[in-house]
ZANU-255001 format. One line per field, with one value per residue: residue in one letter; residue number from 1; y, z, x of N, C-alpha, C, CB in turn. Coordinates in steps of 0.05 Angstrom, whole numbers, plus 5000, padded with zeros to 4 digits. Atoms other than C-alpha are relative to their C-alpha. Glycine has a CB too. Layout:
<recs>
r	a:...
k	NUM:...
nY	Y:...
nZ	Z:...
nX	X:...
caY	Y:...
caZ	Z:...
caX	X:...
cY	Y:...
cZ	Z:...
cX	X:...
cbY	Y:...
cbZ	Z:...
cbX	X:...
</recs>
This chain:
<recs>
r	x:x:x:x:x:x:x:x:x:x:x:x:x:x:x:x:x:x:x:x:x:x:x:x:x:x:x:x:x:x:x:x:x:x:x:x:x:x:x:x:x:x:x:x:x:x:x:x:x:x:x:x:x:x:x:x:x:x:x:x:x:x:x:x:x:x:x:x:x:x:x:x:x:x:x:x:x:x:x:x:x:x:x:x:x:x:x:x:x:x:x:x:x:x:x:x:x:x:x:x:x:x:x:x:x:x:x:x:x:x:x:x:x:x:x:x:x:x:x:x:x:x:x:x:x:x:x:x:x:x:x:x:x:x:x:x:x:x:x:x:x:x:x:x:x:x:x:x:x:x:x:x:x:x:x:x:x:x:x:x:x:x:x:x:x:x:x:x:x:x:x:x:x:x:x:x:x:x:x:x:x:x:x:x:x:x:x:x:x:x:x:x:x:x:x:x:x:x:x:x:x:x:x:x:x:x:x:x:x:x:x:x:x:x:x:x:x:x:x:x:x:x:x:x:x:x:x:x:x:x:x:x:x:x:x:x:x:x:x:x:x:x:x:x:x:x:x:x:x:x:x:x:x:x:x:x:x:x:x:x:x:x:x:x:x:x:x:x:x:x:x:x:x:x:x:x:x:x:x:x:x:x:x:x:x
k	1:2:3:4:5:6:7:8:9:10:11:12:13:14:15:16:17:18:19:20:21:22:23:24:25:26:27:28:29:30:31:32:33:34:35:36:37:38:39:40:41:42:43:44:45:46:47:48:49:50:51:52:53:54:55:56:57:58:59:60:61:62:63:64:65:66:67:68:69:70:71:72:73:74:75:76:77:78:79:80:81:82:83:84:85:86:87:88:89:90:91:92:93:94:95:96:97:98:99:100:101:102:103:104:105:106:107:108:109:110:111:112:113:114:115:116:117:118:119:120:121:122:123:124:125:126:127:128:129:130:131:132:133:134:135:136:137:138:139:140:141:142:143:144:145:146:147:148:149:150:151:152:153:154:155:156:157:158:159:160:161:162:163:164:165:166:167:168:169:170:171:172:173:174:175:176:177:178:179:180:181:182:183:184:185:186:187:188:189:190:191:192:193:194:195:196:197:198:199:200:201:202:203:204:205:206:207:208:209:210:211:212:213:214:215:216:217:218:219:220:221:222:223:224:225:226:227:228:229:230:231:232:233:234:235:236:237:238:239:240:241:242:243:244:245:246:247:248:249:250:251:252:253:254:255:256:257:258:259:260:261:262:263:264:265:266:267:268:269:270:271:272:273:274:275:276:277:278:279:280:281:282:283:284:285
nY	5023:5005:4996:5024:5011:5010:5036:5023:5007:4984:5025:5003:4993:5003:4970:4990:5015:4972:4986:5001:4978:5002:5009:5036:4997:5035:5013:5019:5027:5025:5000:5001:4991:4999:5005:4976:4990:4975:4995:5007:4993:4970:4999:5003:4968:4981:4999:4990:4967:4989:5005:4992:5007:4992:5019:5003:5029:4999:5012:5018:5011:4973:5000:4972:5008:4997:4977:4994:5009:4978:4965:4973:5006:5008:4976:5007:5015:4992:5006:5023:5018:4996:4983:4997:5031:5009:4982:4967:4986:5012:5021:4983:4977:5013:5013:4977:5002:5001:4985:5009:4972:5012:5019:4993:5022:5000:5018:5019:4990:5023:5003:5022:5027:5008:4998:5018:5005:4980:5016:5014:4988:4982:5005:5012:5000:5015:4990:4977:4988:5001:4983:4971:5009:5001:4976:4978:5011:5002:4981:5020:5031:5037:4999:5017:4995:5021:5013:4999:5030:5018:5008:4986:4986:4983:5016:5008:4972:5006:5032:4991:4977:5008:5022:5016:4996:4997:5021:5003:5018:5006:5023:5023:5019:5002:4973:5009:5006:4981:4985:5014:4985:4986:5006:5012:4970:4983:5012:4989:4976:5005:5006:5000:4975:4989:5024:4995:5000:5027:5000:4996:5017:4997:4991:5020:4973:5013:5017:4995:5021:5024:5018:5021:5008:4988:5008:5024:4977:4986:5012:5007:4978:4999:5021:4994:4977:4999:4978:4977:4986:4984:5005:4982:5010:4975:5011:4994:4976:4983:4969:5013:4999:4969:4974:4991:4982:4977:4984:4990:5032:5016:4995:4976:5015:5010:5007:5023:5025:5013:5002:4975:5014:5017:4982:4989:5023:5014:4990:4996:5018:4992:4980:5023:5009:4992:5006:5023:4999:4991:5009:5006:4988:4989:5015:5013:4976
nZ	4983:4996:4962:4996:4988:5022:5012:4971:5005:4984:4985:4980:4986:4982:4998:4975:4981:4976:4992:4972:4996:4983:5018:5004:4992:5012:5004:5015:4971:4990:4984:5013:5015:5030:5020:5010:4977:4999:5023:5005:4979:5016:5035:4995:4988:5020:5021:4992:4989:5030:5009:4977:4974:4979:4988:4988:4994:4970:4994:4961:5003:4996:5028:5011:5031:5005:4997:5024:5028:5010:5011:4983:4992:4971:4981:4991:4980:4972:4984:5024:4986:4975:4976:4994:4985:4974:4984:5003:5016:5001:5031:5024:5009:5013:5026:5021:5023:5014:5028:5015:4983:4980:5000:4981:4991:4978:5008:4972:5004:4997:4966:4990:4987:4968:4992:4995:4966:4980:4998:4985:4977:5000:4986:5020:5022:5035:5013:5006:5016:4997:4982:5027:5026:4984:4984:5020:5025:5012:5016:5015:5020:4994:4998:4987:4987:5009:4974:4992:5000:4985:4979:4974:4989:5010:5019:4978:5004:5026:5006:4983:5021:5026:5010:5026:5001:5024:4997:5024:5012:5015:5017:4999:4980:4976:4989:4972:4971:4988:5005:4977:4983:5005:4991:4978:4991:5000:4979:4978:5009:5006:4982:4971:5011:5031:5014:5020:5015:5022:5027:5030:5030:5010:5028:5011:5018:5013:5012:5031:5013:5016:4988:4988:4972:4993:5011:4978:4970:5005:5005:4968:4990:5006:4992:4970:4989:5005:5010:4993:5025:5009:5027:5015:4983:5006:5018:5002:5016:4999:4998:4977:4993:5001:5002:4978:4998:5015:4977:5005:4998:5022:5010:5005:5022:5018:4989:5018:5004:4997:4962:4990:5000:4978:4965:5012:4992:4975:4978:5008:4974:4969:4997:4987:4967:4979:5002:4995:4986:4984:5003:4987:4971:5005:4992:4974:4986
nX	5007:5026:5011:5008:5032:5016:4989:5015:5032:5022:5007:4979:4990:5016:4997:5014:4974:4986:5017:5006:4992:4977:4992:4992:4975:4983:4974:4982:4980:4985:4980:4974:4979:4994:5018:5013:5021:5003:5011:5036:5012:5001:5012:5017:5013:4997:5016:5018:4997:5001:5028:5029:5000:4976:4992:4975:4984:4977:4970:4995:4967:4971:4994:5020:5002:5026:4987:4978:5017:5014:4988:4994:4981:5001:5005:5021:5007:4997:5016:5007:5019:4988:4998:5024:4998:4992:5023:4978:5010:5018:5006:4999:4971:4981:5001:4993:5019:4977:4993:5032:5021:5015:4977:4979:4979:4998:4988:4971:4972:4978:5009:5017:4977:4998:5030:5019:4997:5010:5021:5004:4988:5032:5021:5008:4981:5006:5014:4994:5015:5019:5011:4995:5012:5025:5011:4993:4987:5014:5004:4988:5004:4980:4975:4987:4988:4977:4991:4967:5005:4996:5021:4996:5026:5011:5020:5028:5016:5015:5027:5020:5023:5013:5018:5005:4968:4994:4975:4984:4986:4984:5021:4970:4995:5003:5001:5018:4980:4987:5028:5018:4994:5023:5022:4999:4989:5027:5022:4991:5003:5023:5011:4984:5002:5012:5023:5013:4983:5008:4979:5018:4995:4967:4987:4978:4984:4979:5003:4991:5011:4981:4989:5018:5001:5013:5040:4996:5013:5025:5008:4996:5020:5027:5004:5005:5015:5024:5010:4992:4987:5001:4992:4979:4971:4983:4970:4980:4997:4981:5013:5013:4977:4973:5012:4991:4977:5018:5023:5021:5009:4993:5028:4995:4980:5002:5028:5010:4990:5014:5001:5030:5039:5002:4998:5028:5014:5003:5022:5027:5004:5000:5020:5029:5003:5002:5023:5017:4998:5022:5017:5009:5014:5023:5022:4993:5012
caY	7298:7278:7275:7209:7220:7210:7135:7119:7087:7136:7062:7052:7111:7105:7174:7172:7142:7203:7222:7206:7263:7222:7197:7125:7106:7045:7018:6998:6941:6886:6866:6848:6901:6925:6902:6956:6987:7058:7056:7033:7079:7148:7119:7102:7169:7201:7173:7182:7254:7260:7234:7292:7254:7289:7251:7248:7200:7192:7173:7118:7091:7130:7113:7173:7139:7159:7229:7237:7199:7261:7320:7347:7365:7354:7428:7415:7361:7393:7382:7309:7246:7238:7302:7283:7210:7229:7296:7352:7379:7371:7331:7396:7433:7374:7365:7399:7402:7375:7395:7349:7391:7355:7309:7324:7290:7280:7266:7221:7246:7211:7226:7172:7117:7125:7130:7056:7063:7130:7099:7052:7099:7140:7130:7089:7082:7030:7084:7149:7162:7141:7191:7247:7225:7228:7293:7333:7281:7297:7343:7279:7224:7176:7171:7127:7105:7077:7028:7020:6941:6912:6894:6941:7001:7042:6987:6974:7053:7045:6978:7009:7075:7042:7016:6974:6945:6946:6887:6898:6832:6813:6754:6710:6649:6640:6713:6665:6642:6717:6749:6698:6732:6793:6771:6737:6813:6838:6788:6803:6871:6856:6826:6858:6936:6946:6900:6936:6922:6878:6872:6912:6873:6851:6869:6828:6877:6863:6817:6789:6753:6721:6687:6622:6627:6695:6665:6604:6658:6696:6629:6605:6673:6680:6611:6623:6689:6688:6752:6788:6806:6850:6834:6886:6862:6919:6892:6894:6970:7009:7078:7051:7043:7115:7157:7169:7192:7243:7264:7245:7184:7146:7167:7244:7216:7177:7173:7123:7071:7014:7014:7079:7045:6988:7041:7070:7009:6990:7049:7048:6977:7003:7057:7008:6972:7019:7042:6972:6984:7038:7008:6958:6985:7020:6963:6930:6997
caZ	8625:8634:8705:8739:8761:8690:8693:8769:8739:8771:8788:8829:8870:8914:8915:8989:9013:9059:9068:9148:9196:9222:9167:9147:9177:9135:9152:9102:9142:9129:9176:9116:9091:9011:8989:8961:9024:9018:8948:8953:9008:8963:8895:8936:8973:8903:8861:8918:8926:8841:8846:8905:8963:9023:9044:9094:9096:9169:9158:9221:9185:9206:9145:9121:9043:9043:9062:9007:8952:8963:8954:9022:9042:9102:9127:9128:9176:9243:9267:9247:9281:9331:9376:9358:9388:9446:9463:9442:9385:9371:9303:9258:9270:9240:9175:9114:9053:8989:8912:8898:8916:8969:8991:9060:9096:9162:9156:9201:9221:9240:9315:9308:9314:9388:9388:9402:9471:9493:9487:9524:9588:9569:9593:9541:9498:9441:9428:9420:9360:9364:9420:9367:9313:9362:9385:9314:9259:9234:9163:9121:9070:9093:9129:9117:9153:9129:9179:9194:9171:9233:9294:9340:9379:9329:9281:9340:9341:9272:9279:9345:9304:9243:9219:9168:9153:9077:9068:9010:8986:8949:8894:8919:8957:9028:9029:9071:9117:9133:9121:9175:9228:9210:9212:9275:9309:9282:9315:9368:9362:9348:9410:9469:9430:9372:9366:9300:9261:9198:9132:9075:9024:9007:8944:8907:8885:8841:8804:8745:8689:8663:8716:8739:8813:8815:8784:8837:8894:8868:8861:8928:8961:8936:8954:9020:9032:8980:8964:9007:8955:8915:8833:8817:8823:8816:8767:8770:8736:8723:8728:8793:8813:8795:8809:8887:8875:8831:8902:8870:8871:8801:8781:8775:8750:8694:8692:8630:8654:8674:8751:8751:8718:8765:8827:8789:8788:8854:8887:8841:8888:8953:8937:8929:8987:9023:8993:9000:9066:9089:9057:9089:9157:9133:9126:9195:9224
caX	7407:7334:7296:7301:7230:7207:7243:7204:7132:7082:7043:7100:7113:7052:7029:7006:7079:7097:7032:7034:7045:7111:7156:7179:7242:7285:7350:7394:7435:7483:7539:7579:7622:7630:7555:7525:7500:7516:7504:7436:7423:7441:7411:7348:7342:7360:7305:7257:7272:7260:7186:7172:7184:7225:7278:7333:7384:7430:7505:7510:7580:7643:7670:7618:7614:7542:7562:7623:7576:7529:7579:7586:7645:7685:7679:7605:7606:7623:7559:7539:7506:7557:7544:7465:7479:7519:7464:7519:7469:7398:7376:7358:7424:7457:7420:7454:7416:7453:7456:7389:7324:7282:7349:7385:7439:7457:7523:7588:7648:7714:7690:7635:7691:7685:7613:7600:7647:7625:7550:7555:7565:7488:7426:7383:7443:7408:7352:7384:7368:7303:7291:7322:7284:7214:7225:7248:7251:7179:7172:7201:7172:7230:7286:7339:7390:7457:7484:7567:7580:7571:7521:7544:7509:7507:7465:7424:7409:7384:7342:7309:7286:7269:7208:7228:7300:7324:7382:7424:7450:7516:7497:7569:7584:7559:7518:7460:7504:7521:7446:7416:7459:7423:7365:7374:7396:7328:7287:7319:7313:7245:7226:7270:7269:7225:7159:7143:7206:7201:7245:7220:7257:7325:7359:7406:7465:7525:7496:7526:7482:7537:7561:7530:7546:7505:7443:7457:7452:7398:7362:7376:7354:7294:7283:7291:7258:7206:7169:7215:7260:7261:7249:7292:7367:7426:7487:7551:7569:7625:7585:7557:7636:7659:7600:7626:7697:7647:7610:7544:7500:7500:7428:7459:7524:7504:7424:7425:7470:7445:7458:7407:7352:7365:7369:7302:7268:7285:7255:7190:7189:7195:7153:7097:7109:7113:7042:7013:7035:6993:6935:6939:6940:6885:6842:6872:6845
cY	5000:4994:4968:5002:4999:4977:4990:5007:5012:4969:4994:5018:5000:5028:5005:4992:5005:5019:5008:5021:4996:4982:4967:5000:4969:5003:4984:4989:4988:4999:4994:5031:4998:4976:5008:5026:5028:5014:4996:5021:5030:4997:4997:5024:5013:4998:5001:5029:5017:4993:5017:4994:5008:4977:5001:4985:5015:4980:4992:4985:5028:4992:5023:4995:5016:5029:5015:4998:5025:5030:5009:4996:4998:5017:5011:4986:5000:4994:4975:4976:4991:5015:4985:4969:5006:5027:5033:5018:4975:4992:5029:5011:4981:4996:5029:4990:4999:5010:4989:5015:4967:4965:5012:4979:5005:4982:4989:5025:4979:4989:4968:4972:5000:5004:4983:4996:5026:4992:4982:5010:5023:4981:4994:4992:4983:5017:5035:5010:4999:5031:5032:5009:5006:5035:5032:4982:4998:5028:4983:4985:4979:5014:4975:5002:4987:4993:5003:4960:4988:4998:5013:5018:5016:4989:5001:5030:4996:4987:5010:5032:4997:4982:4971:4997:4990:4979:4997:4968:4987:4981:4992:4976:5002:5032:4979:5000:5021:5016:4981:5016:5026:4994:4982:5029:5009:4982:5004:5025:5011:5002:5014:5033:5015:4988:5003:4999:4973:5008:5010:4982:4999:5000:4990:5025:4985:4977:4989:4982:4975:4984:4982:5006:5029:4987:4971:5005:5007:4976:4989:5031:5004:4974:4995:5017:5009:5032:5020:5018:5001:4983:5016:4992:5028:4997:5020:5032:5020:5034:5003:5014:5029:5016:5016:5010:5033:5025:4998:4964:5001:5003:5034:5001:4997:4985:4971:4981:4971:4990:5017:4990:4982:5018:5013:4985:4989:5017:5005:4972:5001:5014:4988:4981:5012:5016:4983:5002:5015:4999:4986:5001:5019:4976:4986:5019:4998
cZ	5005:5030:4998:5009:4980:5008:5023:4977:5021:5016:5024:5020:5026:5011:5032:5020:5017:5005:5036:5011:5012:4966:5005:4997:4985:4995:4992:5015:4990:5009:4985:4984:4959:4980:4991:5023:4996:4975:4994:5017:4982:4977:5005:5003:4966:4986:5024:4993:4967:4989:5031:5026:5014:5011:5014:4999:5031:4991:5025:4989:5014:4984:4991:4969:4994:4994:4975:4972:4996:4998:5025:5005:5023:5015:5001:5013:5027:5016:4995:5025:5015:5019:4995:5014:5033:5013:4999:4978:4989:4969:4975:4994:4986:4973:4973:4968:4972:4965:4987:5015:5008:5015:5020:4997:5028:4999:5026:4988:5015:5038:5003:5003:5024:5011:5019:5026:5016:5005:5012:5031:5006:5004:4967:4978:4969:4990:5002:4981:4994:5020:4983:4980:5013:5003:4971:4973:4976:4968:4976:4989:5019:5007:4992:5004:4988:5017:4991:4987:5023:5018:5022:5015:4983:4973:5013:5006:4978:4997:5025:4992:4978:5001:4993:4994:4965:5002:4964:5000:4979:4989:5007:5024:5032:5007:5020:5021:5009:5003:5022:5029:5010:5008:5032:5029:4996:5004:5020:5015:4997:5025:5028:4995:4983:4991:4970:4977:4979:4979:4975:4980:5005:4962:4994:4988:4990:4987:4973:4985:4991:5018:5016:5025:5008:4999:5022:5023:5002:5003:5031:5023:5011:5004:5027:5011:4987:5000:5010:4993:4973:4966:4988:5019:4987:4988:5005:4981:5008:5007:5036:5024:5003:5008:5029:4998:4992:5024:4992:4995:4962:4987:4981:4978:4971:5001:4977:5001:5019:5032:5002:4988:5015:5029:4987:5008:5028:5025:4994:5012:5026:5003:5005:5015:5015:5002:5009:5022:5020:4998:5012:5030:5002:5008:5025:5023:5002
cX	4970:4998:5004:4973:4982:5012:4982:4966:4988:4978:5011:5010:4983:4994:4991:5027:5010:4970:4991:5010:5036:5017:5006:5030:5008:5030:5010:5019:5009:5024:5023:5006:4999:4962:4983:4978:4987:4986:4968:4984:4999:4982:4965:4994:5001:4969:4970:4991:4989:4970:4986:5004:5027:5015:5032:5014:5035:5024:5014:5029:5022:5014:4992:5004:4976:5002:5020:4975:4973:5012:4997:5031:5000:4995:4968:4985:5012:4988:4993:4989:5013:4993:4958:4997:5008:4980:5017:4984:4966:5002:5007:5021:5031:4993:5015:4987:5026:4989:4970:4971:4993:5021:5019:5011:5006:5028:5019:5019:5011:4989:4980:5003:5001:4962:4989:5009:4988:4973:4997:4993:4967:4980:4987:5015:4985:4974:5004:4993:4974:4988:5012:4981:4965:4996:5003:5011:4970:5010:5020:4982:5012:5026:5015:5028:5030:5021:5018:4992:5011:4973:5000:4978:4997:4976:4974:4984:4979:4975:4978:4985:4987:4970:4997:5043:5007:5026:5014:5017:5021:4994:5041:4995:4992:4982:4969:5006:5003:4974:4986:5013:4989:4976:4988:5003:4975:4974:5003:5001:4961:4984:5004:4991:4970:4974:4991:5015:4996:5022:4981:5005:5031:5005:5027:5018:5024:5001:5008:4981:5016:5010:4984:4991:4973:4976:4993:4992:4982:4976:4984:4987:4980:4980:4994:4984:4976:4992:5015:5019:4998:5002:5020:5025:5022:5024:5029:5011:5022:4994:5004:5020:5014:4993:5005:5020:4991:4995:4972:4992:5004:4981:5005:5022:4999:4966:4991:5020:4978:4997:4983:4985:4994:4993:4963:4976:4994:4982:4966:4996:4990:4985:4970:4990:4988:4960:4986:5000:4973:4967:4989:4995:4968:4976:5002:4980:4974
cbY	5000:4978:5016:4986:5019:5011:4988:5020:4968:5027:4981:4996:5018:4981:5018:4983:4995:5028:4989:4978:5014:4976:5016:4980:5005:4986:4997:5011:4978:4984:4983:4973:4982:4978:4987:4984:5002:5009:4985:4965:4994:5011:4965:4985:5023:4993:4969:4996:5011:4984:4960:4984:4971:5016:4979:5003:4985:4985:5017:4963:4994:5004:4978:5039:4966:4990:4994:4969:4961:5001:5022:5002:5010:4988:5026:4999:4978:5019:5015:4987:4980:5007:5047:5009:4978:4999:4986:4993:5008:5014:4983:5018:5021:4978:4990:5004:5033:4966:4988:4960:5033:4994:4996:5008:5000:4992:5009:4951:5031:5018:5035:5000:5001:5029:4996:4976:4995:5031:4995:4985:5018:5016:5025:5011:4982:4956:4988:5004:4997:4973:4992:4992:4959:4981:5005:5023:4963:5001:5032:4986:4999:4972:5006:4981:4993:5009:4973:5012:4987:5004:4973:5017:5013:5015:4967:4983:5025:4985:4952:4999:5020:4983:5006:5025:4977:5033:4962:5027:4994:4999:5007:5020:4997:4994:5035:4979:4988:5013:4999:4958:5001:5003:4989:4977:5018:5015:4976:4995:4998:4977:4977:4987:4998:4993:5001:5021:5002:4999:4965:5028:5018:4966:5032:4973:5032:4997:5000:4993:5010:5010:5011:4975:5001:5019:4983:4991:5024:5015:4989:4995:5010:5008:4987:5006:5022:4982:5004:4998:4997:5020:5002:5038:4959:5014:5002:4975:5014:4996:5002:4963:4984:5015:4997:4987:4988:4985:5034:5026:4992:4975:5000:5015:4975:4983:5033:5006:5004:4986:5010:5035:4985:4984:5039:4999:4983:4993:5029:5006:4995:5010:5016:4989:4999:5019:4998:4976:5006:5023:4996:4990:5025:5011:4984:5002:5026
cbZ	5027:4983:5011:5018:5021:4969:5002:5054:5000:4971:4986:4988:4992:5018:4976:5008:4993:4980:4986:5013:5019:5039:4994:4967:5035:4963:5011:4979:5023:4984:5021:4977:5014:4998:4999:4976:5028:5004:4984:5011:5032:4986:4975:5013:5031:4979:4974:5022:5011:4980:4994:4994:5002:5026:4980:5017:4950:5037:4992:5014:4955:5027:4984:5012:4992:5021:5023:4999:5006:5016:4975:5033:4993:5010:4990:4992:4991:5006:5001:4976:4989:4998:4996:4974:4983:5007:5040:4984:4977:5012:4996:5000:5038:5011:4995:4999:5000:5005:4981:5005:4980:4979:4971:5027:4983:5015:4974:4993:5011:4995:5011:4988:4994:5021:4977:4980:5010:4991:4985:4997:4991:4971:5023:4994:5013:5000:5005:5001:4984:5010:5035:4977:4989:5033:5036:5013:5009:5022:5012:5013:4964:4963:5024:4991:5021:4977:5012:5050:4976:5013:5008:4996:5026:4993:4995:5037:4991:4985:5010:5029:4989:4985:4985:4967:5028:4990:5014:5000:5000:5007:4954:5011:4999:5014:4970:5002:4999:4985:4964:5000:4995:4980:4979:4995:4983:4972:5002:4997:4970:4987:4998:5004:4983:4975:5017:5003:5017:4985:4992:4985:4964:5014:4998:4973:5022:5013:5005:4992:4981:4984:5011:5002:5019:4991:4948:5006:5006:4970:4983:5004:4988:4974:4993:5010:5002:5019:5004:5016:4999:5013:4985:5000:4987:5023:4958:4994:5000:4976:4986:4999:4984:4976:4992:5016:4979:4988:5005:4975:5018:5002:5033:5025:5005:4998:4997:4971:5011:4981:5023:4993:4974:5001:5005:4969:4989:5010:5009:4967:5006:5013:4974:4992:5014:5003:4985:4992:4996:4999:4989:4992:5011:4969:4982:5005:4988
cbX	5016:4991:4956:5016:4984:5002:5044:5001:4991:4978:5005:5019:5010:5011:4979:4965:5019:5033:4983:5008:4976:4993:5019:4984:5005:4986:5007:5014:4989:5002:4995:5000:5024:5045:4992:4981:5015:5024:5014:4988:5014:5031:5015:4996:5028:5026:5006:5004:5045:5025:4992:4971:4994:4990:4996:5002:5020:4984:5018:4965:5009:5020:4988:5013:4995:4981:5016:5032:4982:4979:4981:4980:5014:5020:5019:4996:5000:5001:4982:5036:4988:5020:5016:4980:5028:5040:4993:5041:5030:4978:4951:4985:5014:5006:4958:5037:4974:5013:5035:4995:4969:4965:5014:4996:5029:4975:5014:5018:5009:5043:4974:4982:5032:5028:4985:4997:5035:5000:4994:5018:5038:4991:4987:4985:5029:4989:4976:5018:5008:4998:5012:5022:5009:5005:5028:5026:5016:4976:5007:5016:5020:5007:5004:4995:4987:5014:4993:5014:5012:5024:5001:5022:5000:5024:5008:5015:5020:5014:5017:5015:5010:5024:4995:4973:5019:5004:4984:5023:4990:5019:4974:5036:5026:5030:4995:4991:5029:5025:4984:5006:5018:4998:4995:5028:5026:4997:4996:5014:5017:4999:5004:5042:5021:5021:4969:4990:5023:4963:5014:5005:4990:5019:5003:4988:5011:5015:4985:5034:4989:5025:5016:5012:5039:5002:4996:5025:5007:5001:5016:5042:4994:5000:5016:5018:5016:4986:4972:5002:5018:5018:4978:4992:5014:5007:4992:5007:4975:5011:4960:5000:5011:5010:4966:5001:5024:4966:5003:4998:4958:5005:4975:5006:5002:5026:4976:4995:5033:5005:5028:4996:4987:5028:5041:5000:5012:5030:5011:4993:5018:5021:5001:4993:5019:5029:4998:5004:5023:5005:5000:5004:5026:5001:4995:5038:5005
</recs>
């Protein structure tokens, strides 16, 4: 099997991207359910982690997909973002390091199904993890985060630690109508929590060429949001589909199908964002 960090364009990874002494936090988010969330959230951290860059990723679903799709098991997640949400264990003694070098996890357990009512009942409840993440989340590139599909408190953890929010997009019927809601939560989020929160990009996933209505979506989109997504779209793929029952993102899986050069592509993207990024704070400075 060949390195994916020969396939990320060195142009593209932005060699200064984790150079800050505090890492770059981006939450993958949408409130719908089944559109490539988790998947984008392992295949991203993967092909980061294969051009060099440290990178954690936090399992905020209790589902724990993100978690499984990297090979831990379940008698590795005793400690997990539950007890570091409700203050039962600090950040480090939850991360477990997985089978890719420079590639933790921080993973869910079933416990974090009662997360979003015991939270309610703590002191600062919508920036707990933030105040985790502040006090022992430095010696990282990037975190990210892989939201639960919904709007709850544990999203709103996410969007108030994050920088930057990542929006995986399904290419079907009505995904505007359901992505404005979103985006309506992180203006909001914006203004009341977070003043520094913005949308890195959205990413069109499951896209099929062949089928009209995708290229209709995709059309429409990008119409709407304009530069803020992403040229690289993530197709529909059977690899894509299998490489989690595996325990392993889809890049490790099967590095020459065509969902990992898409997942490849997409982070030699983000990478240069997130570059252009600190440039341009640079010159703001």
């Amino acid at each position: 099997m060949s390195n994916p960090s020969s396939q990320v364009s060195p142009e593209n990874t932005g060699s200064n991207a984790g150079s800050e002494t505090r890492p770059r936090i981006l939450a993958i988010s949408n409130q719908k359910g089944g559109v490539g969330k988790t998947t984008t959230t392992v295949n991203l951290a993967t092909a980061m982690a294969a051009v060099n860059k440290r990178v954690l990723v936090i399992d905020m679903d209790p589902q724990g997909n993100a978690s499984t799709s990297l090979g831990i098991d379940q008698k590795h997640r005793n400690i997990n973002i539950y007890h570091v949400l409700t203050g039962d264990a600090a950040l480090d003694t939850a991360i477990v390091p997985t089978t890719i070098p420079n590639l933790s996890v921080i993973t869910s357990g079933v416990d974090l199904a009662a997360a979003e009512i015991e939270l309610i009942d703590l002191e600062n409840r919508q920036a707990r993890l933030k105040e985790a993440l502040i006090n022992q989340g430095n010696g990282w590139d990037f975190i990210l985060i892989d939201c639960p599909p919904s709007l709850g408190l544990l999203t709103l953890n996410a969007l108030v630690a994050a920088d930057a929010v990542m929006v995986p997009l399904q290419a079907e019927f009505l995904a505007l109508e359901g992505i404005s809601h979103l985006v309506k939560t992180i203006e909001r989020v914006k203004k009341t929590f977070n003043p520094n929160l913005e949308i890195q990009g959205i990413v069109l996933t499951m896209v099929d060429k062949r089928n009209n209505l995708s290229e209709m979506v995709e059309s429409d989109v990008r119409e709407f949001f304009g530069a803020k997504v992403y040229t690289t779209t993530i197709p529909r793929n059977v690899r894509i589909s299998e490489a989690p029952s595996h325990g392993k993102p889809v890049l490790i899986y099967d590095l020459q199908s065509k969902g990992s050069r898409a997942y490849l592509d997409l982070a030699g993207e983000v990478l240069k964002r997130e570059q252009n990024h600190i440039m341009n704070r640079g010159v703001a400075a």
